[in-house]
PyMOL Python script that loads the backbone (N, CA, C, O; Angstrom):
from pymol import cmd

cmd.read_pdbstr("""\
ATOM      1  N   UNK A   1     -51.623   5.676  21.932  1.00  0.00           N
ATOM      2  CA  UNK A   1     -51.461   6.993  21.376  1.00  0.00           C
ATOM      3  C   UNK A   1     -50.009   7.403  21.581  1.00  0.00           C
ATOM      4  O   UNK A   1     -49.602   7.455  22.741  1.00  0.00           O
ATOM      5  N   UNK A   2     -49.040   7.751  20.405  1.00  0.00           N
ATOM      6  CA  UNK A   2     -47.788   7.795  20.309  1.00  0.00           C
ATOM      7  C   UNK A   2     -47.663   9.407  20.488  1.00  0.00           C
ATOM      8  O   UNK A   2     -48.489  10.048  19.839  1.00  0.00           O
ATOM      9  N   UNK A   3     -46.802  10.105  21.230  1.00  0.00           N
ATOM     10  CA  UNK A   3     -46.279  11.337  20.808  1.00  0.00           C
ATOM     11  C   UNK A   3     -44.206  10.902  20.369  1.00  0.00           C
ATOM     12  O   UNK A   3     -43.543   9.892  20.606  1.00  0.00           O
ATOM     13  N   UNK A   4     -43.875  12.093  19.752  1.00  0.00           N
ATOM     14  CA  UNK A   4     -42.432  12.069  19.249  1.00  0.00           C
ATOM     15  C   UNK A   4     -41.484  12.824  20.109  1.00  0.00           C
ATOM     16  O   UNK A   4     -41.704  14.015  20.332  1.00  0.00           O
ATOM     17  N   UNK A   5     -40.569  12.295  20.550  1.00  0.00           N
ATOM     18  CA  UNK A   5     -39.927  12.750  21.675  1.00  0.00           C
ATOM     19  C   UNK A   5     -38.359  12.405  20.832  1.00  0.00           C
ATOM     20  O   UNK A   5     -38.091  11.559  19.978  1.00  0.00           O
ATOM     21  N   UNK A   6     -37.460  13.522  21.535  1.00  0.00           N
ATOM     22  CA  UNK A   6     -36.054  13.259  21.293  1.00  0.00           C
ATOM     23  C   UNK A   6     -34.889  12.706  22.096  1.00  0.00           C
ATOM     24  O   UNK A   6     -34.757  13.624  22.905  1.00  0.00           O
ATOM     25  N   UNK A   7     -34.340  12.180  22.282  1.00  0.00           N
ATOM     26  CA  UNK A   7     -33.271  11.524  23.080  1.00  0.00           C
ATOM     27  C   UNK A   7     -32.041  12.380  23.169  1.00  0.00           C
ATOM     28  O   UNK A   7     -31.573  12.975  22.199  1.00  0.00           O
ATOM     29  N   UNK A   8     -31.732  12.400  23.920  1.00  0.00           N
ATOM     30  CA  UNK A   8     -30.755  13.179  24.309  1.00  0.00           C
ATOM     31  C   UNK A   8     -29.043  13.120  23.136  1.00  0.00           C
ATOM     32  O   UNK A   8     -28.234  14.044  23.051  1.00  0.00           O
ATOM     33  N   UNK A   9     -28.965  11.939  22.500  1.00  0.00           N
ATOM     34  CA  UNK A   9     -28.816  11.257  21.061  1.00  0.00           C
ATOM     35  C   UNK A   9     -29.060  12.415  20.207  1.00  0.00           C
ATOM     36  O   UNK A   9     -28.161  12.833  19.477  1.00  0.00           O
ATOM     37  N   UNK A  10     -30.064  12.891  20.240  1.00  0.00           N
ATOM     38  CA  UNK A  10     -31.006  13.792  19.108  1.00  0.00           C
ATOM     39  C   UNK A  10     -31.445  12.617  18.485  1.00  0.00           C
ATOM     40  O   UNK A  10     -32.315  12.952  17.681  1.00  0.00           O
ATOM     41  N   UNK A  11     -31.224  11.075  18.452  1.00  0.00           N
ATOM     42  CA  UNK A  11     -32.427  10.154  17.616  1.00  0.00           C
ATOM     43  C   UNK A  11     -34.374   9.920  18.407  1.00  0.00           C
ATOM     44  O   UNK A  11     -34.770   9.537  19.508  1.00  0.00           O
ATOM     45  N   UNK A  12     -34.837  10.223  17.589  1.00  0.00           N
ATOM     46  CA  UNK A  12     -36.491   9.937  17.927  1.00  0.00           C
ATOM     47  C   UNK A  12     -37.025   9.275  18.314  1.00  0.00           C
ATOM     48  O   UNK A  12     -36.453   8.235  17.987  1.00  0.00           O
ATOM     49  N   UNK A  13     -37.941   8.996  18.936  1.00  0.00           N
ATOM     50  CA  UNK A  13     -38.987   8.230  19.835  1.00  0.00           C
ATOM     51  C   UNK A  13     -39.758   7.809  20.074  1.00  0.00           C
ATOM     52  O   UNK A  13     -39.496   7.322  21.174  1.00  0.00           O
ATOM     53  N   UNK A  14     -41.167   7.461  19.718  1.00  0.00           N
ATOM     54  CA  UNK A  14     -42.065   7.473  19.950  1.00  0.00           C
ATOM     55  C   UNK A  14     -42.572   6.757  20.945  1.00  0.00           C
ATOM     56  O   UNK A  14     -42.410   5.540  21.042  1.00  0.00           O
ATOM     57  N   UNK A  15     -43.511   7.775  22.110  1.00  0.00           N
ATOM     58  CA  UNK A  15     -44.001   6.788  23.330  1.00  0.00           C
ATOM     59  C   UNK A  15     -45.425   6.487  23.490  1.00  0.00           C
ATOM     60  O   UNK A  15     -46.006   7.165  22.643  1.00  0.00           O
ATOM     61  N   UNK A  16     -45.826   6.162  23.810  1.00  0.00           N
ATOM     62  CA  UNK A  16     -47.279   5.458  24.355  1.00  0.00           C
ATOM     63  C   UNK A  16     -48.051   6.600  25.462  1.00  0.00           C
ATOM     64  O   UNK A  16     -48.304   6.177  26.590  1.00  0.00           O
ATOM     65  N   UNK A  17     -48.254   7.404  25.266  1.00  0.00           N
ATOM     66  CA  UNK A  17     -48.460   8.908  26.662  1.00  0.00           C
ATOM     67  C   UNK A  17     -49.279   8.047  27.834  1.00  0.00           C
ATOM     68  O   UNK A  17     -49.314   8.504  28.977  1.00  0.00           O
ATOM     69  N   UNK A  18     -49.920   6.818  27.519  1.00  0.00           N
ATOM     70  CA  UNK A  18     -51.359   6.339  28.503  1.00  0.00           C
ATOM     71  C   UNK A  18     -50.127   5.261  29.502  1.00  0.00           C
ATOM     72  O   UNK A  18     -50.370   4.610  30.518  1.00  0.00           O
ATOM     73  N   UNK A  19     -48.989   5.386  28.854  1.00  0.00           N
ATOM     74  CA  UNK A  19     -48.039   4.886  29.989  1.00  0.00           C
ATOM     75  C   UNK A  19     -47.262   5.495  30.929  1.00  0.00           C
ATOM     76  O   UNK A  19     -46.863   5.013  31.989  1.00  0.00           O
ATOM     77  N   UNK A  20     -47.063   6.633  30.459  1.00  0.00           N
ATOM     78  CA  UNK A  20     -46.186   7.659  31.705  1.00  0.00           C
ATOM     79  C   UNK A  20     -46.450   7.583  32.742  1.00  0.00           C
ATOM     80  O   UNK A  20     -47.670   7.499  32.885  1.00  0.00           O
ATOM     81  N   UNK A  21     -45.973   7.567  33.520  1.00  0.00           N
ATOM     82  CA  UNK A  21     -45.827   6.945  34.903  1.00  0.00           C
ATOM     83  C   UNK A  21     -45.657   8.528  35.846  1.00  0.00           C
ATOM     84  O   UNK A  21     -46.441   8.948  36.697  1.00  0.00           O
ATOM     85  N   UNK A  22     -44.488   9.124  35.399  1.00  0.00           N
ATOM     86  CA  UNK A  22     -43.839  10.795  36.056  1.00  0.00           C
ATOM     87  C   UNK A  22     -43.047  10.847  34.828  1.00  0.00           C
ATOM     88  O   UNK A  22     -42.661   9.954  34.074  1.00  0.00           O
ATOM     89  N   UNK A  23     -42.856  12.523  34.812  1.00  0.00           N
ATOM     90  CA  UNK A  23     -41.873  13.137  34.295  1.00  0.00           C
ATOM     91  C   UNK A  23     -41.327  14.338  34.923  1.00  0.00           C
ATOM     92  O   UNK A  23     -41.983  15.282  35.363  1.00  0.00           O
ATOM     93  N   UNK A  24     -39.917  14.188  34.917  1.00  0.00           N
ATOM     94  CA  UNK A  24     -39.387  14.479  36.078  1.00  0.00           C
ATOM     95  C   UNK A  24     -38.131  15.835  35.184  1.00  0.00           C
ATOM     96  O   UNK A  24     -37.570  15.396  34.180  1.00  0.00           O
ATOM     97  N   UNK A  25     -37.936  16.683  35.416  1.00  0.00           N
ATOM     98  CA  UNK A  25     -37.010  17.574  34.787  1.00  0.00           C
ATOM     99  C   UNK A  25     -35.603  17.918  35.887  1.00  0.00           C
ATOM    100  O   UNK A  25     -35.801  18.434  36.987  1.00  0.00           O
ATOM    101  N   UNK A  26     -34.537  17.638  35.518  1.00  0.00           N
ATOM    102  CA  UNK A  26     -33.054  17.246  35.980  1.00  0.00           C
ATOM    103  C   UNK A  26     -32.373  18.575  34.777  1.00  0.00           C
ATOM    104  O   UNK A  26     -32.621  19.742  34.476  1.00  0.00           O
ATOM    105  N   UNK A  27     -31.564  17.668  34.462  1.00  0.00           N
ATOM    106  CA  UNK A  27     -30.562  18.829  33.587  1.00  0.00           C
ATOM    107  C   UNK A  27     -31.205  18.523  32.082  1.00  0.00           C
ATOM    108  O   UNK A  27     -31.064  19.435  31.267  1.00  0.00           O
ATOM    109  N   UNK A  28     -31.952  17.229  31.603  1.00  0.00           N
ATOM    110  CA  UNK A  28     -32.633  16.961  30.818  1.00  0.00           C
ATOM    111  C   UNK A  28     -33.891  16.252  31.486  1.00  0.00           C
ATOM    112  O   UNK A  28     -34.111  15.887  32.641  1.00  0.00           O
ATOM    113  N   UNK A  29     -34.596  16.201  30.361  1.00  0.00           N
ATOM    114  CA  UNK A  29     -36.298  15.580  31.263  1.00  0.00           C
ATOM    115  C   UNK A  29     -36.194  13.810  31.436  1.00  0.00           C
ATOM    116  O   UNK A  29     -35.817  13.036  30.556  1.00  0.00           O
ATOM    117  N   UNK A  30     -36.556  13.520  32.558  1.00  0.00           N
ATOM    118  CA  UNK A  30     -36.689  12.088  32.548  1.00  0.00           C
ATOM    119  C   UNK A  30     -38.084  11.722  32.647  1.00  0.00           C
ATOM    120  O   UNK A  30     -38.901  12.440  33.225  1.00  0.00           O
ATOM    121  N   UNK A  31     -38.448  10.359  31.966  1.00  0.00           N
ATOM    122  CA  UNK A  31     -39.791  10.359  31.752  1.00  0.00           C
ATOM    123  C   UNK A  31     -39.717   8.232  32.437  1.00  0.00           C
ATOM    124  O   UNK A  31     -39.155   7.269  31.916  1.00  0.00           O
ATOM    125  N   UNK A  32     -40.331   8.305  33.375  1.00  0.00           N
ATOM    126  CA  UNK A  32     -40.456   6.943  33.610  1.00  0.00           C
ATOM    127  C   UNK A  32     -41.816   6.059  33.366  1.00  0.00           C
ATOM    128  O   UNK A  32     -42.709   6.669  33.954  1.00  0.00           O
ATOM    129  N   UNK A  33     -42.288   5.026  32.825  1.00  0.00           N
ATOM    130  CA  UNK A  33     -43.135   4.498  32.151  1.00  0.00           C
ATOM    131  C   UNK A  33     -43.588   3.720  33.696  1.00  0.00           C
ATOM    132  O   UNK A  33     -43.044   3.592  34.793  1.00  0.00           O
ATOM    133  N   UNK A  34     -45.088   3.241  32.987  1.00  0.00           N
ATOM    134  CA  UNK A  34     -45.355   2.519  33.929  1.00  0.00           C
ATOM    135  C   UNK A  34     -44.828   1.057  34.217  1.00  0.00           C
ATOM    136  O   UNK A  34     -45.199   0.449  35.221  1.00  0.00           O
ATOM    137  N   UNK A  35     -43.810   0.430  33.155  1.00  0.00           N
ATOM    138  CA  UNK A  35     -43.205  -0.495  33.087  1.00  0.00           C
ATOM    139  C   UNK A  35     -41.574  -0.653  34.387  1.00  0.00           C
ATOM    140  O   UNK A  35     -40.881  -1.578  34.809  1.00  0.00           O
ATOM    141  N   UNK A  36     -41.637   0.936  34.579  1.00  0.00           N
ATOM    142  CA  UNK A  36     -40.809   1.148  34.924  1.00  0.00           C
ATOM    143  C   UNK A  36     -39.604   1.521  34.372  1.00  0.00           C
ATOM    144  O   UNK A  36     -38.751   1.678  35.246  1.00  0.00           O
ATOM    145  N   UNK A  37     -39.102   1.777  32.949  1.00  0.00           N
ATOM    146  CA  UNK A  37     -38.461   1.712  32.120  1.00  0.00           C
ATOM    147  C   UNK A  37     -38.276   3.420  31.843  1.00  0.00           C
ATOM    148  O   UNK A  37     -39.350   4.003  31.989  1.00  0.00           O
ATOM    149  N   UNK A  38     -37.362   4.139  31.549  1.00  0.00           N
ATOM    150  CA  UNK A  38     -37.025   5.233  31.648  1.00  0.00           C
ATOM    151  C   UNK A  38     -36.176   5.696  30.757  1.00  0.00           C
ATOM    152  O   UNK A  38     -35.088   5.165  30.531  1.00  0.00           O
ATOM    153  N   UNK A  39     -36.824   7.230  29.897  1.00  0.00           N
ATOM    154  CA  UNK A  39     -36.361   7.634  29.145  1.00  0.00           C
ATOM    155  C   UNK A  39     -35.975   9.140  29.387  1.00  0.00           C
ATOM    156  O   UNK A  39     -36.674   9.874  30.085  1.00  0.00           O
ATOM    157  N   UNK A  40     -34.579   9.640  28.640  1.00  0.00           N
ATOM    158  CA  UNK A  40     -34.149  11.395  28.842  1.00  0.00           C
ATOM    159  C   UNK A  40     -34.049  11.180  27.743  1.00  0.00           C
ATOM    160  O   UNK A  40     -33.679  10.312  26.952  1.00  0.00           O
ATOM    161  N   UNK A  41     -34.732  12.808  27.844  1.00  0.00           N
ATOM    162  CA  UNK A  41     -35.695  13.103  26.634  1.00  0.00           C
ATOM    163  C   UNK A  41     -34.616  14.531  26.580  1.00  0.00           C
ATOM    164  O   UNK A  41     -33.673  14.694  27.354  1.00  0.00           O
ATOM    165  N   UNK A  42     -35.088  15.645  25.291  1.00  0.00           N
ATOM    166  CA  UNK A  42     -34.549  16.948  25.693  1.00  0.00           C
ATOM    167  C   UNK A  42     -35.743  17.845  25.875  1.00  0.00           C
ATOM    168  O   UNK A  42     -35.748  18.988  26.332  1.00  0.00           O
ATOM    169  N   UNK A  43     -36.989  16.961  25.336  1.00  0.00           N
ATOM    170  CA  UNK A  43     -38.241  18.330  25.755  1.00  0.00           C
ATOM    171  C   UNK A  43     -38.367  18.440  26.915  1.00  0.00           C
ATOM    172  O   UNK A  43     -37.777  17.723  27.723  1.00  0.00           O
ATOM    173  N   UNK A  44     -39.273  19.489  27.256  1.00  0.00           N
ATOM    174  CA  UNK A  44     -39.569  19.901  28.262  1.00  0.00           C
ATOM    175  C   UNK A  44     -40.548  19.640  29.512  1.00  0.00           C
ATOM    176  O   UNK A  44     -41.542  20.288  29.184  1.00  0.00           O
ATOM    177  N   UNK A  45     -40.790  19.136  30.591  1.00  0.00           N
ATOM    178  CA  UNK A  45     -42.608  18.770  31.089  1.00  0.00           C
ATOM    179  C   UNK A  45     -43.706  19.336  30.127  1.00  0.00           C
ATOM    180  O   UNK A  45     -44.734  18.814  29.696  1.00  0.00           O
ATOM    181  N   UNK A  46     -43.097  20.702  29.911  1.00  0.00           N
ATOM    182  CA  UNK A  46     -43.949  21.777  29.543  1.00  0.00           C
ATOM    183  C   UNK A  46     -44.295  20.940  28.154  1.00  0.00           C
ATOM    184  O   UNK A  46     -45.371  20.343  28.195  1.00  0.00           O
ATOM    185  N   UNK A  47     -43.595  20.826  27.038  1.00  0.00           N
ATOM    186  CA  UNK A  47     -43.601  20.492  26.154  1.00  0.00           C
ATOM    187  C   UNK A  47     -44.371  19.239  25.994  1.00  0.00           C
ATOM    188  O   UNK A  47     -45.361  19.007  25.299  1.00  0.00           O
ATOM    189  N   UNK A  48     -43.874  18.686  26.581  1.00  0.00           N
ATOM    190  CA  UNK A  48     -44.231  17.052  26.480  1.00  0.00           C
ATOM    191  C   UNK A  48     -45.882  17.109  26.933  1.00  0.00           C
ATOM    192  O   UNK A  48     -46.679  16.342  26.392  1.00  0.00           O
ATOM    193  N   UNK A  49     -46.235  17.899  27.774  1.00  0.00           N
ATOM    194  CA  UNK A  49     -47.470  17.901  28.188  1.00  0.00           C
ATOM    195  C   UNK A  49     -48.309  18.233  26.878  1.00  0.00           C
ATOM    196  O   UNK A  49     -49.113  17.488  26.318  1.00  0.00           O
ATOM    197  N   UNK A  50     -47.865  19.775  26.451  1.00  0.00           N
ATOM    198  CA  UNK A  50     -48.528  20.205  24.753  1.00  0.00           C
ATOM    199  C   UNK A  50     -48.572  19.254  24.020  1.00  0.00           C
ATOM    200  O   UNK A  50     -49.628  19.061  23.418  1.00  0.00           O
ATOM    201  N   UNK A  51     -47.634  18.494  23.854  1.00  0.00           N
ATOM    202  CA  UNK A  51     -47.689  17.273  22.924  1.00  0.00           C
ATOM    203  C   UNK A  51     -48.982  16.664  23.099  1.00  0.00           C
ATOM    204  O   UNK A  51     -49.906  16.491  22.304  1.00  0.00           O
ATOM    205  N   UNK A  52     -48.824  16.340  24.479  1.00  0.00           N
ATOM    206  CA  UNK A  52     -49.883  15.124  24.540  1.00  0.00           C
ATOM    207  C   UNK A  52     -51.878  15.909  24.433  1.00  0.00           C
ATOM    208  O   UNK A  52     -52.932  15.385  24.074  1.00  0.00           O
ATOM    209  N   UNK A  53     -51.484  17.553  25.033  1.00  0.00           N
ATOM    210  CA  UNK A  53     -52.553  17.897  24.493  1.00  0.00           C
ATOM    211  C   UNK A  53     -53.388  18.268  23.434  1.00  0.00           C
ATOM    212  O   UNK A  53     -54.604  18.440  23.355  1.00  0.00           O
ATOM    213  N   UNK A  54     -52.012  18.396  22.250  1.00  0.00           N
ATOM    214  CA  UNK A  54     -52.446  18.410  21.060  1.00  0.00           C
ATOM    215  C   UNK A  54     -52.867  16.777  20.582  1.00  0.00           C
ATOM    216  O   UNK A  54     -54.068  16.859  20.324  1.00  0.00           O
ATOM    217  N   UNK A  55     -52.587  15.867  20.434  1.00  0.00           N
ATOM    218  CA  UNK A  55     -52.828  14.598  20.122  1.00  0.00           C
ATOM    219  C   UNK A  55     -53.891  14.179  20.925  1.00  0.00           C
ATOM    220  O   UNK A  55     -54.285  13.157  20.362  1.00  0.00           O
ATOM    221  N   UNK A  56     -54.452  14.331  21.720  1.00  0.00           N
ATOM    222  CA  UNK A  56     -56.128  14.319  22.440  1.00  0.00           C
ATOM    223  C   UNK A  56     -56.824  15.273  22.011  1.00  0.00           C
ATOM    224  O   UNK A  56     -58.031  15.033  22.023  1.00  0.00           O
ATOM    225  N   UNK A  57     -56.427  16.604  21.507  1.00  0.00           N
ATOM    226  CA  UNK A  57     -57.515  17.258  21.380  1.00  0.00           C
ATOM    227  C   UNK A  57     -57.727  16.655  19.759  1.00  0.00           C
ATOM    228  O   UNK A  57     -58.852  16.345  19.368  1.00  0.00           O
ATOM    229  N   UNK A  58     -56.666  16.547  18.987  1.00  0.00           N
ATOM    230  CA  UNK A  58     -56.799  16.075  17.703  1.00  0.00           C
ATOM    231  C   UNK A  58     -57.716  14.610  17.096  1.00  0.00           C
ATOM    232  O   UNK A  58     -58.185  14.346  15.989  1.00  0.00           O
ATOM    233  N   UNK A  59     -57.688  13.707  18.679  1.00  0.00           N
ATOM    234  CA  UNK A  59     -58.371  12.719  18.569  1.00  0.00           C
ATOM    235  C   UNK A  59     -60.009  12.981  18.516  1.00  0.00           C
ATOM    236  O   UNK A  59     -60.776  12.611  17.627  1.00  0.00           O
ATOM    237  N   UNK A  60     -60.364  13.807  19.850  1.00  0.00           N
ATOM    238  CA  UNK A  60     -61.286  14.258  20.117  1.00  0.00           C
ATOM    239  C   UNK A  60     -61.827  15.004  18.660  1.00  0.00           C
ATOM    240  O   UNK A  60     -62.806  14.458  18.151  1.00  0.00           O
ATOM    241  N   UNK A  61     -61.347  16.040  18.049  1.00  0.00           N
ATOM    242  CA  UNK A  61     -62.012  16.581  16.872  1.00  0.00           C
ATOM    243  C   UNK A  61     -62.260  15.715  15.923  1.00  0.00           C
ATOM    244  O   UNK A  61     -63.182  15.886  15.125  1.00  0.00           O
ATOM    245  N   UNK A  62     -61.436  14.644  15.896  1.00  0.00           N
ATOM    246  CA  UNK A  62     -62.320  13.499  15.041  1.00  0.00           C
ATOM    247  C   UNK A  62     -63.190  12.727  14.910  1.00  0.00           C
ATOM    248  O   UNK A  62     -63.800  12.334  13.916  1.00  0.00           O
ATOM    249  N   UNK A  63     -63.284  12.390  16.441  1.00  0.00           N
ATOM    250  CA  UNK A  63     -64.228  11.710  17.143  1.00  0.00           C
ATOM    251  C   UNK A  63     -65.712  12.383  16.710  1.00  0.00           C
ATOM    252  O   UNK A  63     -66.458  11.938  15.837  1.00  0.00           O
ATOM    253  N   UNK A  64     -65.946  13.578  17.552  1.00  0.00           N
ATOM    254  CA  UNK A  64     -66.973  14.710  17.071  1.00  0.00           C
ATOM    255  C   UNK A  64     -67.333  14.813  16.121  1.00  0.00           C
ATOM    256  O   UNK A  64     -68.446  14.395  15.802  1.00  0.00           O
ATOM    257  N   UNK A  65     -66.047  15.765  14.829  1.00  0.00           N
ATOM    258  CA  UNK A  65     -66.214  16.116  13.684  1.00  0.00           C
ATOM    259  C   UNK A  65     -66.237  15.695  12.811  1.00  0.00           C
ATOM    260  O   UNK A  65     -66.776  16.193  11.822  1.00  0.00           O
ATOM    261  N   UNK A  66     -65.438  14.201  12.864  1.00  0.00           N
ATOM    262  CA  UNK A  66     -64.989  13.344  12.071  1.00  0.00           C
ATOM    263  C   UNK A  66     -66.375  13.156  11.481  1.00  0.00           C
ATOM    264  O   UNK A  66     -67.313  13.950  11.417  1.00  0.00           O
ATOM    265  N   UNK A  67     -66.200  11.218  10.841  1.00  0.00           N
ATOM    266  CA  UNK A  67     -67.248  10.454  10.465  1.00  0.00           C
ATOM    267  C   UNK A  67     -67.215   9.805  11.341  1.00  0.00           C
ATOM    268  O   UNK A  67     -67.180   8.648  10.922  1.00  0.00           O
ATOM    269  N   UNK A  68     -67.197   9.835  12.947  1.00  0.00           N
ATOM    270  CA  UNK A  68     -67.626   9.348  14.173  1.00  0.00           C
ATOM    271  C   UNK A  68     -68.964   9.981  14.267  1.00  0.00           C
ATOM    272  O   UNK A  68     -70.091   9.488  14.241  1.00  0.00           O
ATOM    273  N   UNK A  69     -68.554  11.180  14.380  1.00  0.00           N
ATOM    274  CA  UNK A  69     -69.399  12.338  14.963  1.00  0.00           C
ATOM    275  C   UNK A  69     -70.360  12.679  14.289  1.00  0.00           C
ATOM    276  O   UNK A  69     -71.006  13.634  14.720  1.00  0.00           O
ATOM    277  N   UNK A  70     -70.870  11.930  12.794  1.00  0.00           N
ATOM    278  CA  UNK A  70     -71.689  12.601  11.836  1.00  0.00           C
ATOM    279  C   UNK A  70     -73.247  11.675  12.134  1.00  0.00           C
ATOM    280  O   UNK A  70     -73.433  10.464  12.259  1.00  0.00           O
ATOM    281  N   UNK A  71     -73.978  12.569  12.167  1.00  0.00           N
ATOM    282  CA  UNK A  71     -75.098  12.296  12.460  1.00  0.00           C
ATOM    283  C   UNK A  71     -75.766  10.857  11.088  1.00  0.00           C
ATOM    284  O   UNK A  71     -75.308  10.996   9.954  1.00  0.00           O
ATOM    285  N   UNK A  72     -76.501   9.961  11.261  1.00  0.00           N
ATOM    286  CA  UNK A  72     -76.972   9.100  10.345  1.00  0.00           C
ATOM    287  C   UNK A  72     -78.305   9.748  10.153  1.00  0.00           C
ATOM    288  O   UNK A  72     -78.913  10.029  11.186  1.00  0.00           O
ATOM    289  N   UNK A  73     -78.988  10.096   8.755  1.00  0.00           N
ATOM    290  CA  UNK A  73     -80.444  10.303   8.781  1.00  0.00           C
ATOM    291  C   UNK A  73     -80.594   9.629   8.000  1.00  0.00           C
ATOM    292  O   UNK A  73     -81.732   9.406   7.587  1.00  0.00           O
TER     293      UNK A  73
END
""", "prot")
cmd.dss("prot")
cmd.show_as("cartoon", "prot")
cmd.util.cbc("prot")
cmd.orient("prot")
């Protein structure tokens, strides 16, 4: 599951959220993977967290609401 993150660059990102390891906020946010591998970002913990809760809850409503979630009669 990818969210879009910015680099301090301003070029884009996309990470894997089921890898974050910590994210850590300095003068920009640092985000270290479980690879160990480390990215500064310009969002926020705060942000980055919304991210990832919008993209689970979005999974989840599909799951449910979707044609996961639809009953067979």
């Amino acid at each position: 599951m990818l969210i879009e993150l910015t680099r301090i660059d301003g070029s884009k990102i996309n990470i894997n959220f089921f890898q974050i390891e910590m994210v850590e906020r300095k003068t920009n946010t640092v985000i270290r993977m479980i690879n160990e591998v480390s990215y500064i970002v310009t969002e926020t913990p705060t942000e980055i967290e919304e991210k990832i809760k919008n993209e689970l809850r979005d999974v989840l409503k599909e799951l449910v609401g979707g044609e996961y979630g639809k009953k067979k009669v």
